[in-house]
TISE-902583 format. One record per residue (C-alpha): y, z, x; residue in three letters. Coordinates in pm, 1 decimal, decimal comma, always signed. Example, Ala and Ser with C-alpha at 12.3 -4.5 7.8 and 13.67 -1.06 7.14 Angstrom:
-450,0 / +780,0 / +1230,0 / ALA .
-106,0 / +714,0 / +1367,0 / SER .
***
This chain:
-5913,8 / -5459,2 / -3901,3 / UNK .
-6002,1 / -5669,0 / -3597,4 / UNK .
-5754,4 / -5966,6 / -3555,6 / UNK .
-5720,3 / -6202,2 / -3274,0 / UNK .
-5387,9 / -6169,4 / -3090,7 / UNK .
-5243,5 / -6551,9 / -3165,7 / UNK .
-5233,4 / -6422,5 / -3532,7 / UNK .
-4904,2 / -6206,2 / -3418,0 / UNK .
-4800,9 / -6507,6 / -3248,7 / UNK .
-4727,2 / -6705,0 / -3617,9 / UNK .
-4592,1 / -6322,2 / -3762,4 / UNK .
-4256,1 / -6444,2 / -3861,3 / UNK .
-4261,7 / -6766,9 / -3996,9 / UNK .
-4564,6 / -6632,9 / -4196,1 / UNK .
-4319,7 / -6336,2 / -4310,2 / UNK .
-4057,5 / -6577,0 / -4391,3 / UNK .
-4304,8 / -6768,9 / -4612,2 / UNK .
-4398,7 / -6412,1 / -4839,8 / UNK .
-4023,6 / -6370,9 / -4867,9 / UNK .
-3959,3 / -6689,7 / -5023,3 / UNK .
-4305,6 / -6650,8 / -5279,9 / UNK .
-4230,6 / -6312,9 / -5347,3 / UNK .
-3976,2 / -6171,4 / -5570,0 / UNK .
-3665,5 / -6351,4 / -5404,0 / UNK .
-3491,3 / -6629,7 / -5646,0 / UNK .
-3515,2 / -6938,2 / -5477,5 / UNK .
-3170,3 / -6988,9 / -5440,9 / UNK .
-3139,9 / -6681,4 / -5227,6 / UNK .
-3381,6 / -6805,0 / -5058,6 / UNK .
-3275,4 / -7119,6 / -4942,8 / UNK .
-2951,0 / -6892,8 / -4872,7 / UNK .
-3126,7 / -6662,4 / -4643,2 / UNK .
-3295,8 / -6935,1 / -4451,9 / UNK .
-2970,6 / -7114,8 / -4435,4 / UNK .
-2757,0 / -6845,4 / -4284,0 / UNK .
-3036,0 / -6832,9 / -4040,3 / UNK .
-2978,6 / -7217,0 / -3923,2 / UNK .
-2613,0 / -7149,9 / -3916,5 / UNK .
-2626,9 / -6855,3 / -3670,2 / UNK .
-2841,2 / -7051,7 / -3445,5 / UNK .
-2656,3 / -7335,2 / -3426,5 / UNK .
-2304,2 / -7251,7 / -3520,1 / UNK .
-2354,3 / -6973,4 / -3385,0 / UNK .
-2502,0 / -7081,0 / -3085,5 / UNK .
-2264,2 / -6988,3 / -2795,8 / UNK .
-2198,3 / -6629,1 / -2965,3 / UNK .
-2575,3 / -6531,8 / -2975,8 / UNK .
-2598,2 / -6658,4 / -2584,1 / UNK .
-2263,4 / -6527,3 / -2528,5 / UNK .
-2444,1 / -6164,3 / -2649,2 / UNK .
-2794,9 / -6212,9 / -2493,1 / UNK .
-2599,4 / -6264,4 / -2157,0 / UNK .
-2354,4 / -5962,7 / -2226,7 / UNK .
-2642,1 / -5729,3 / -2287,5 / UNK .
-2795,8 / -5829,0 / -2002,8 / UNK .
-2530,1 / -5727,0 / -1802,5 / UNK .
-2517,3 / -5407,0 / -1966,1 / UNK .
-2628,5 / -5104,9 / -1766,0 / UNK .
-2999,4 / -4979,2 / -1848,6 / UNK .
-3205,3 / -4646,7 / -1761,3 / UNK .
-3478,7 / -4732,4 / -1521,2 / UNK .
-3795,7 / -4517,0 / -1582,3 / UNK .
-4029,4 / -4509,8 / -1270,0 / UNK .
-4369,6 / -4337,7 / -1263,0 / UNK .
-4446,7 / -4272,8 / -892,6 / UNK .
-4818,0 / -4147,8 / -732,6 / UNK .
-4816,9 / -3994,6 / -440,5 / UNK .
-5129,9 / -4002,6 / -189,6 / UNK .
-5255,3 / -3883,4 / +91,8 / UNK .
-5486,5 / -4065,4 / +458,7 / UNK .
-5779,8 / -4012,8 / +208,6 / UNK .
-5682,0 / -4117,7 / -120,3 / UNK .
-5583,1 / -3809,1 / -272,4 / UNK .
-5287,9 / -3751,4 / -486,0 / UNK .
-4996,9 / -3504,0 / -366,1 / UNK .
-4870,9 / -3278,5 / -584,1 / UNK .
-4604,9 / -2994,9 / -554,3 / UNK .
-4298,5 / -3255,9 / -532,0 / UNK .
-3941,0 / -3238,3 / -582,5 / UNK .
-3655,7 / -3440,4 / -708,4 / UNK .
-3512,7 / -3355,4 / -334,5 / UNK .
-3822,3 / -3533,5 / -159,9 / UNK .
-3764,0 / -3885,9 / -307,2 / UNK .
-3520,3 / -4133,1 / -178,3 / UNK .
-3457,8 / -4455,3 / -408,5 / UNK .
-3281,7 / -4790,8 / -386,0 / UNK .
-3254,4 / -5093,0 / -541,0 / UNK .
-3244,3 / -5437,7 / -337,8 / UNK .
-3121,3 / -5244,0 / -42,7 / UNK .
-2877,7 / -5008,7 / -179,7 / UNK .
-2961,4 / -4604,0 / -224,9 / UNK .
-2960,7 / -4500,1 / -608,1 / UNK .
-2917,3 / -4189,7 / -743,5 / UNK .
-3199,8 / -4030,8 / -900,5 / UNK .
-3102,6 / -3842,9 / -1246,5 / UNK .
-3386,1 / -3710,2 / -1379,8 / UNK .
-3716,8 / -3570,7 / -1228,5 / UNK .
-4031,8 / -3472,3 / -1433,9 / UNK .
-4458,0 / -3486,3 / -1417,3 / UNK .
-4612,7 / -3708,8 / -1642,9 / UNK .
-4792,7 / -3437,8 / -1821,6 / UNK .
-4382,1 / -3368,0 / -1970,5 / UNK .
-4360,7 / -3689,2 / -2073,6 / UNK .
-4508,2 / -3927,5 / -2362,7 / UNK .
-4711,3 / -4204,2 / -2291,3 / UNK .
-4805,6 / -4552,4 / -2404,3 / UNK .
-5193,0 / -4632,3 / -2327,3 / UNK .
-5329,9 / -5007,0 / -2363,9 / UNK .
-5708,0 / -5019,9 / -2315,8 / UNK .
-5845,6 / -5423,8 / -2199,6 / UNK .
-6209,3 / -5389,3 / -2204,4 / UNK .
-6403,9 / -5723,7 / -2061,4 / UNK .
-6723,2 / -5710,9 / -2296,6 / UNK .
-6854,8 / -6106,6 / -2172,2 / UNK .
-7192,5 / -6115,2 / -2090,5 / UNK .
-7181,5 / -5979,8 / -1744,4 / UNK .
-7052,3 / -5687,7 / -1895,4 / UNK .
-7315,4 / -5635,3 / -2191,2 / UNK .
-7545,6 / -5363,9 / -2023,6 / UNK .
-7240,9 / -5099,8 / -1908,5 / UNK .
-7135,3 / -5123,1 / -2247,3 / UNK .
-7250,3 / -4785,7 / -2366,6 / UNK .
-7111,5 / -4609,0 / -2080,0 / UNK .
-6770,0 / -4777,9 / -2072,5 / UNK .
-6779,5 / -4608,2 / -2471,3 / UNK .
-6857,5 / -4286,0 / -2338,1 / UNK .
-6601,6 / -4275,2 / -2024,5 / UNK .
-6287,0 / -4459,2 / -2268,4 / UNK .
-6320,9 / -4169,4 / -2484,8 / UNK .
-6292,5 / -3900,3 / -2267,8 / UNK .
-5997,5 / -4088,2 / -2115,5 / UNK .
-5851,1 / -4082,6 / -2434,1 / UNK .
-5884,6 / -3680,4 / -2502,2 / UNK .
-5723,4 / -3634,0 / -2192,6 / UNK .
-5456,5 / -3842,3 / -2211,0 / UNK .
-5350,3 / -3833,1 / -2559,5 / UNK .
-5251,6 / -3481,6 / -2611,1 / UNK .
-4886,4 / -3530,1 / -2765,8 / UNK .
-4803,7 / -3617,2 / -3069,8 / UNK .
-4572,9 / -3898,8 / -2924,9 / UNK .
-4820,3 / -4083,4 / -2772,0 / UNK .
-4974,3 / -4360,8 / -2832,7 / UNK .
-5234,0 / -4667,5 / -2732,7 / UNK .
-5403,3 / -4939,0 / -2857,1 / UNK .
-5734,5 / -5129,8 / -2765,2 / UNK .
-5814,7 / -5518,9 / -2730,3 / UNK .
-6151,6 / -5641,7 / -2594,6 / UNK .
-6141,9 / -5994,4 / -2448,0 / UNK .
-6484,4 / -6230,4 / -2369,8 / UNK .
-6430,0 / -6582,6 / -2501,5 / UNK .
-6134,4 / -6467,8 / -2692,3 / UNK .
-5889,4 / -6163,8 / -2706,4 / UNK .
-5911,9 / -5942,7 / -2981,0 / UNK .
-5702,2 / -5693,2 / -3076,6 / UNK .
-5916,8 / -5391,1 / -3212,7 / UNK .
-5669,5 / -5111,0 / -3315,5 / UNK .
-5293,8 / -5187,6 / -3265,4 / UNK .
-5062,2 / -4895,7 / -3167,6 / UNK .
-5129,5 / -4592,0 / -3264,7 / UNK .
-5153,3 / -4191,3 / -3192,8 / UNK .
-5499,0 / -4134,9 / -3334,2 / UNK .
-5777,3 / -4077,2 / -3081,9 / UNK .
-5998,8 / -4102,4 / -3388,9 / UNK .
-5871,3 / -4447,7 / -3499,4 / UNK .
-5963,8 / -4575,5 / -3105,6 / UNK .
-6232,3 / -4425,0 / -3066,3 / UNK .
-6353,7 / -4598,1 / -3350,3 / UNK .
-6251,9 / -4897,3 / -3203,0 / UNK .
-6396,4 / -4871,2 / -2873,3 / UNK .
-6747,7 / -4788,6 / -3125,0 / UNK .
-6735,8 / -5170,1 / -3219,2 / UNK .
-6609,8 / -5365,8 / -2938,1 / UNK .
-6830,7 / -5598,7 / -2813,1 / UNK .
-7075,5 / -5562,3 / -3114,3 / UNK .
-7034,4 / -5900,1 / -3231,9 / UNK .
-7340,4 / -6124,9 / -3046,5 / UNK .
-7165,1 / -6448,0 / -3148,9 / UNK .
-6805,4 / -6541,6 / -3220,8 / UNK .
-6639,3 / -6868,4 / -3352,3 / UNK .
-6513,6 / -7139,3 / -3027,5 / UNK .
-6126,2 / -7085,8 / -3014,5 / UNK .
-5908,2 / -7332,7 / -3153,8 / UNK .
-5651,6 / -7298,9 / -2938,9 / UNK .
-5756,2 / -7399,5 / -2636,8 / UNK .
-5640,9 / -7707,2 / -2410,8 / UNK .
-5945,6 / -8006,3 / -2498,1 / UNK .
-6162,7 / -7997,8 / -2156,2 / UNK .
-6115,4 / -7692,3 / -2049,4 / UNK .
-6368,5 / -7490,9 / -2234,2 / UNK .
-6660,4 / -7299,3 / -2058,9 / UNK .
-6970,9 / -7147,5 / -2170,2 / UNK .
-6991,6 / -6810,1 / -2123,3 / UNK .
-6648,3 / -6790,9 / -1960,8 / UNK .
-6386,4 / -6469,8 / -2047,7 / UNK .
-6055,6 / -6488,9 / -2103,2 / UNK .
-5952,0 / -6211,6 / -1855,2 / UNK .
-5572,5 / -6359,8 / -1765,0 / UNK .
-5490,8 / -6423,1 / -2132,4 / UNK .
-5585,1 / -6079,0 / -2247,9 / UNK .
-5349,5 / -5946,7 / -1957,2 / UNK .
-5057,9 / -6157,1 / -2041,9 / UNK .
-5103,4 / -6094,1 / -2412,5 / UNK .
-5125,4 / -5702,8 / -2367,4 / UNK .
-4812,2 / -5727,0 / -2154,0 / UNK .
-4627,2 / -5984,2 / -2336,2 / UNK .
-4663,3 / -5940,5 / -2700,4 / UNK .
-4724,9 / -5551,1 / -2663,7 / UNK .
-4595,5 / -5353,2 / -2404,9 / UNK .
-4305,9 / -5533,4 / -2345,8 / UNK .
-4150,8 / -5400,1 / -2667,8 / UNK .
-4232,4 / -5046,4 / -2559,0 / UNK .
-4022,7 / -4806,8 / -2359,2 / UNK .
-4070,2 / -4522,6 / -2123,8 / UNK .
-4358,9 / -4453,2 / -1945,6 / UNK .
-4653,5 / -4669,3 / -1994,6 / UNK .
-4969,9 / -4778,3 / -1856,2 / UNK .
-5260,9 / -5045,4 / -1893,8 / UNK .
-5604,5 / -4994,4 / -1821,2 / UNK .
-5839,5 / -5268,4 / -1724,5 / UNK .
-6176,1 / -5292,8 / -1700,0 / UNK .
-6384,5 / -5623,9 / -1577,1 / UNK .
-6566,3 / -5786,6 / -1290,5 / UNK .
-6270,5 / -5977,4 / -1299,8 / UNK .
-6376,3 / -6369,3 / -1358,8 / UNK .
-6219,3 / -6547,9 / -1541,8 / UNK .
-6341,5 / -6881,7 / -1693,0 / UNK .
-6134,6 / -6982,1 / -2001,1 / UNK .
-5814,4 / -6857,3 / -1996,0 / UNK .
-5453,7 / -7110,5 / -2032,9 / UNK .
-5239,2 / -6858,2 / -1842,5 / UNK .
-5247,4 / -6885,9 / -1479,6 / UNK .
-5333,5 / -6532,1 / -1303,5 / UNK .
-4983,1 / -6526,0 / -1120,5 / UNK .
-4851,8 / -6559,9 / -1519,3 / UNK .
-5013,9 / -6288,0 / -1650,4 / UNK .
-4922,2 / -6044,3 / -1340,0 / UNK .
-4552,0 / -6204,4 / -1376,4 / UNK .
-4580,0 / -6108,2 / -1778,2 / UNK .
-4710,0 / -5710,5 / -1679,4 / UNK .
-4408,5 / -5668,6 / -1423,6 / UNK .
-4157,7 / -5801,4 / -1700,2 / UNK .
-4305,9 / -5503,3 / -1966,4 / UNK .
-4267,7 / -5308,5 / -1670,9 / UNK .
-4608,4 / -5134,6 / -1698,9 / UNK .
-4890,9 / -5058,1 / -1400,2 / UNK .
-5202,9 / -5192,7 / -1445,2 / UNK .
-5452,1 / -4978,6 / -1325,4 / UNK .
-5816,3 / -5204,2 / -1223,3 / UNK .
-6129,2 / -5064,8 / -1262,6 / UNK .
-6413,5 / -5330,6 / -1118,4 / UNK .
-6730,8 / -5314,3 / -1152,0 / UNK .
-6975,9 / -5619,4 / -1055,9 / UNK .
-7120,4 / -5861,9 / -1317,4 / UNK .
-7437,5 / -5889,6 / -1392,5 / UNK .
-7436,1 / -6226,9 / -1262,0 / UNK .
-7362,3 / -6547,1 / -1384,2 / UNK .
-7528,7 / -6887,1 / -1349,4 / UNK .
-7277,7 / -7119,3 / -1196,1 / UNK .
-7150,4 / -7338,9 / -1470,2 / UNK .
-7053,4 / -7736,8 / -1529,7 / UNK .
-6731,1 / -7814,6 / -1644,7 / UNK .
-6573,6 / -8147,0 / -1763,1 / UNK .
-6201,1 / -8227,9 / -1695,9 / UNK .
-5986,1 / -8464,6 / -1928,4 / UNK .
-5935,0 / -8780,5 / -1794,4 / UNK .
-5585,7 / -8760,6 / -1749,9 / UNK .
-5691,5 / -8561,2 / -1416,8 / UNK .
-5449,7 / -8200,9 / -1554,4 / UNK .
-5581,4 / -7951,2 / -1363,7 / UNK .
-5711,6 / -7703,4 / -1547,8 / UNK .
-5534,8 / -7330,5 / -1593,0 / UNK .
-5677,5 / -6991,0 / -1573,3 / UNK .
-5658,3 / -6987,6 / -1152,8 / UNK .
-5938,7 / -7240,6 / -1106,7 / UNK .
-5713,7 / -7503,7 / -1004,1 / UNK .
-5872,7 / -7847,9 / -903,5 / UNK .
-5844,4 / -8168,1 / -1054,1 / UNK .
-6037,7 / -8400,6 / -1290,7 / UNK .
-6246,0 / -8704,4 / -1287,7 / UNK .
-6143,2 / -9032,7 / -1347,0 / UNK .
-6284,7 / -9191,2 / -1702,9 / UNK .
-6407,8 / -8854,1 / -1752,4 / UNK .
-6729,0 / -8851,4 / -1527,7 / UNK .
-6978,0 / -8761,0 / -1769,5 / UNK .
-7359,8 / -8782,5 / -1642,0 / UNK .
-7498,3 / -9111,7 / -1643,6 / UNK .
-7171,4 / -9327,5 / -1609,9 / UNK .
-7061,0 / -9457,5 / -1284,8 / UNK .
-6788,0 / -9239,7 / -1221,8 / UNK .
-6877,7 / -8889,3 / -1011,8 / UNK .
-7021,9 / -8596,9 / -1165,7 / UNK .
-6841,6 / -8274,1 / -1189,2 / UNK .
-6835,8 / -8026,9 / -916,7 / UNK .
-6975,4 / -7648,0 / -988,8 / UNK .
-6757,6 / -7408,7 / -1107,2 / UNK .
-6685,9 / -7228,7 / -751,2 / UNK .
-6796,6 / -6861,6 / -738,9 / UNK .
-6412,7 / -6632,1 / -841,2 / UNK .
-6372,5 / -6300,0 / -622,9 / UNK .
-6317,2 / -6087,6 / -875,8 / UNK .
-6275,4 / -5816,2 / -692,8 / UNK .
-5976,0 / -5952,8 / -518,3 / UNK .
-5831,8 / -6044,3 / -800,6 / UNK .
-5862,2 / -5694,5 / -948,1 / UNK .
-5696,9 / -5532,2 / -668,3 / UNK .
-5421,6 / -5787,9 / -699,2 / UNK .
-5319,0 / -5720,9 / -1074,3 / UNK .
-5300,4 / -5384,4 / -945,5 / UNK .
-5093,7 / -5398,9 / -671,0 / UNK .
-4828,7 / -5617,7 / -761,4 / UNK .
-4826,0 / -5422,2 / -1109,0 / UNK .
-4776,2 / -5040,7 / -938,0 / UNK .
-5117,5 / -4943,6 / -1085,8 / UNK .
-5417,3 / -4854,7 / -864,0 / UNK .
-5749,7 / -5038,5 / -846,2 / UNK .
-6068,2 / -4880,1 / -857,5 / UNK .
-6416,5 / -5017,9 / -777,8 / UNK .
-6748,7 / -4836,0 / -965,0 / UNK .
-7020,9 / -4903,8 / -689,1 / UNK .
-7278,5 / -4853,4 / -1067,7 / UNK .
-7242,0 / -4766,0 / -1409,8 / UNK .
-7286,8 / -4397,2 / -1348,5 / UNK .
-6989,5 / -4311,7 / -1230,1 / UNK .
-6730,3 / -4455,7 / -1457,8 / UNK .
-6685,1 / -4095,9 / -1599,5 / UNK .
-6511,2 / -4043,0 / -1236,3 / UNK .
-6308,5 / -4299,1 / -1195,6 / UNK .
-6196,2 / -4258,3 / -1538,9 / UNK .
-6126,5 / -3895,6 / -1446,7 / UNK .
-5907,3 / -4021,9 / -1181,5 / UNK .
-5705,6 / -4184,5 / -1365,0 / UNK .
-5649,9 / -3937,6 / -1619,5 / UNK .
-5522,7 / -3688,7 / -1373,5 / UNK .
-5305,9 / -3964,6 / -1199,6 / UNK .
-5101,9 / -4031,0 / -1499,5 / UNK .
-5100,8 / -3681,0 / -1550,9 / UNK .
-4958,5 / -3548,8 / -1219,0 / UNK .
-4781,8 / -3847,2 / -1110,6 / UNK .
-4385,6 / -3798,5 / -1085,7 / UNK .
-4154,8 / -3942,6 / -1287,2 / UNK .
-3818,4 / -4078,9 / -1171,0 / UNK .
-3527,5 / -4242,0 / -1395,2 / UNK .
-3203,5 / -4385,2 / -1233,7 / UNK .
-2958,5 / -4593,0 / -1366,4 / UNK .
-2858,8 / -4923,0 / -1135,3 / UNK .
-2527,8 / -4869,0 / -954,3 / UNK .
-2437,2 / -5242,3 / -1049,8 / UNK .
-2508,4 / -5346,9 / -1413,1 / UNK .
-2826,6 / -5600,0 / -1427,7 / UNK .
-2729,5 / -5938,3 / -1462,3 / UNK .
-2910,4 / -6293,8 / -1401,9 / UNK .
-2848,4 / -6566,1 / -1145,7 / UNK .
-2777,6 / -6887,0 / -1234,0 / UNK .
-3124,6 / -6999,3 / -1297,4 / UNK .
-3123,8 / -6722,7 / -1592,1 / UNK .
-3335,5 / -6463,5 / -1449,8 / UNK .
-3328,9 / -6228,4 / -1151,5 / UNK .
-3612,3 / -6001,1 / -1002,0 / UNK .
-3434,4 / -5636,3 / -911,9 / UNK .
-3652,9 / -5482,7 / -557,6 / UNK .
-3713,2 / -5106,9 / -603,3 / UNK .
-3847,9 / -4918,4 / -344,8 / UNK .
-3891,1 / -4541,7 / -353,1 / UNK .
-3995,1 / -4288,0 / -12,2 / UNK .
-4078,0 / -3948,6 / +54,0 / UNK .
-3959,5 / -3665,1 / +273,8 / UNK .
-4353,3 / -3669,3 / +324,5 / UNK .
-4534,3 / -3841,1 / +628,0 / UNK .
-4893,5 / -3978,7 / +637,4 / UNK .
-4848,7 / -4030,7 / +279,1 / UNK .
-4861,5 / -4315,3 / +69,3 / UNK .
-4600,7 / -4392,4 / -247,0 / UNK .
-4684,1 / -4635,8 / -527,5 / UNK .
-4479,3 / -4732,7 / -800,9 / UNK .
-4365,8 / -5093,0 / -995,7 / UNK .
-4215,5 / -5362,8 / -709,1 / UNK .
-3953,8 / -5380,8 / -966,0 / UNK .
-3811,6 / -5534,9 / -1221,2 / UNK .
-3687,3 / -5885,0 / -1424,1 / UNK .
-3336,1 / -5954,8 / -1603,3 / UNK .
-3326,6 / -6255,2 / -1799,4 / UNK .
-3022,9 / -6432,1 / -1950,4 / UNK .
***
């Protein structure tokens, strides 16, 4: 069933509402819903009293690592003994070693299917797929698939079936015209614009944050955005908190026409990365007041290969359409052979006084000329 992800956002207040029409008396429900005020307000200082408690407790940091050599290629053959680990500064131990071909994984599939992206479709089906076959071979893991043009959609929600996502990736992007959002800031809106930030922050927020072990997004766009409310330094803030790589794969629109767009008056400047301001009394054509600037052209191929980097993922450029089956490729056996370290912190994780603290990791090899990628990190909050 294909469902747009602010649906999940309204989950529990809609679940709340099927408790109290189902078969529970209404007293007991008015109960329920009262015990629930009382423990957040009476309870108040004990629920922040645990939040803050448990995160100072001490947690198991999983760390998938790739290895590469001058040319891009990945090292194999590694040992536990050829990694050296710390965290802000200090050496950790390292308690477990393994390849990720040992251990489970968590796959989330963002597929940009705007207009620029219309005439790869067919081969992005074809590539996903075999991704999929040669990364889902356990019977623990698991992915899911969202597509993301004017809106984010997600297609197929967690699951181990290849069949079930494959059926998904079958009808993404099939739908030639979809309803305007209703959620979006008034002003902000424009044609033909995708929604590339949201559909990160969404995937990372709502989905893999809840997940744990070793996990791993895969996104593929030109990488403009147009429409999106979250800023692009939100959604790469949201990916490090699930604590999951994004790995990039660009490939160049087919071009867009550059577009108008009208700010509010109130001169906000509008989100998604495009910064700039508005016009005064709204500037529409044929008043007094200026007319709006063009939409300045967005290097999306920088902004790939920034998601990628500051997430521990890889970026990847197709130069055309007929090699996605290799770059996909790649990244099958990346996630495959890469290593995978887990350490727990020598001082339990705790927040600063602002309520959240970023933890540095950094992780070297025995190895020279060689190149070591893994997450910057990662976020306690209060």
């Amino acid at each position: 069933m294909m469902m747009t992800l602010a649906d999940r956002l309204s989950f529990s207040s809609k679940s709340m509402a099927r408790i109290l029409r189902g078969g529970l008396p209404v007293a007991l429900g008015c109960a329920l819903l009262t015990a629930l005020a009382g423990a957040h307000s009476a309870g108040g200082q004990t629920a922040a009293g645990a939040r803050a408690g448990a995160a100072a407790e001490t947690r198991l940091e999983v760390l998938p690592v790739t290895v590469t050599d001058k040319k891009g290629k990945l090292v194999t053959g590694l040992g536990k003994g050829d990694f050296t680990l710390t965290q802000d500064g200090r050496p950790q131990t390292i308690e477990s070693f393994d390849v990720g071909a040992n251990v489970p994984l968590t796959l989330g599939l963002l597929f940009d299917t705007g207009a620029g992206m219309r005439e790869v479709l067919e081969k992005e089906r074809s590539a996903s797929k075999s991704l999929l076959n040669q990364l889902m071979a356990r019977p623990e893991d698991k992915g899911f698939l969202l597509h993301f043009d004017g809106e984010v959609e997600l297609l197929e929600d967690f699951t181990p079936s290849k069949e079930k996502l494959e059926r998904a990736i079958d009808v993404m992007g099939s739908t030639n015209a979809k309803p305007e959002s209703l959620d979006k800031p008034t002003g902000t809106h424009v044609a033909g614009g995708t929604t590339l930030y949201d559909a990160l922050y969404l995937a990372s927020d709502e989905l893999m944050r809840r997940q744990k072990g070793r996990k791993a997004l895969v996104l593929f766009s030109d990488g403009e955005d147009r429409n999106s409310k979250e800023l692009l330094s939100s959604a790469i803030e949201a990916a490090q908190r699930a604590e999951v790589p994004v790995y990039t794969v660009y490939l160049k629109g087919a071009g867009r026409a550059e577009q108008q767009e009208y700010e509010p008056s109130n001169g906000g400047g509008r989100r998604g990365g495009m910064g700039g301001g508005g016009y005064p009394g709204g500037g529409y054509p044929g008043s007094r007041t200026p007319r709006p600037q063009s939409v300045p052209r967005i290097d999306g191929k920088k902004i790939m290969g920034q998601i990628a980097f500051q997430t521990g993922g890889r970026y990847f450029e197709a130069k055309k359409k007929e090699n996605l089956d290799e770059i996909y490729g790649l990244i099958a056996e990346e996630l495959r052979t890469q290593y995978v370290l887990r350490y727990t912190p020598d001082r339990p994780a705790s927040a600063d006084s602002e309520g959240t603290t970023f933890h540095k990791v950094l992780v070297t090899t025995t190895r020279k000329d060689v190149t070591v990628q893994t997450r910057p990190g990662y976020y306690v909050d209060r």
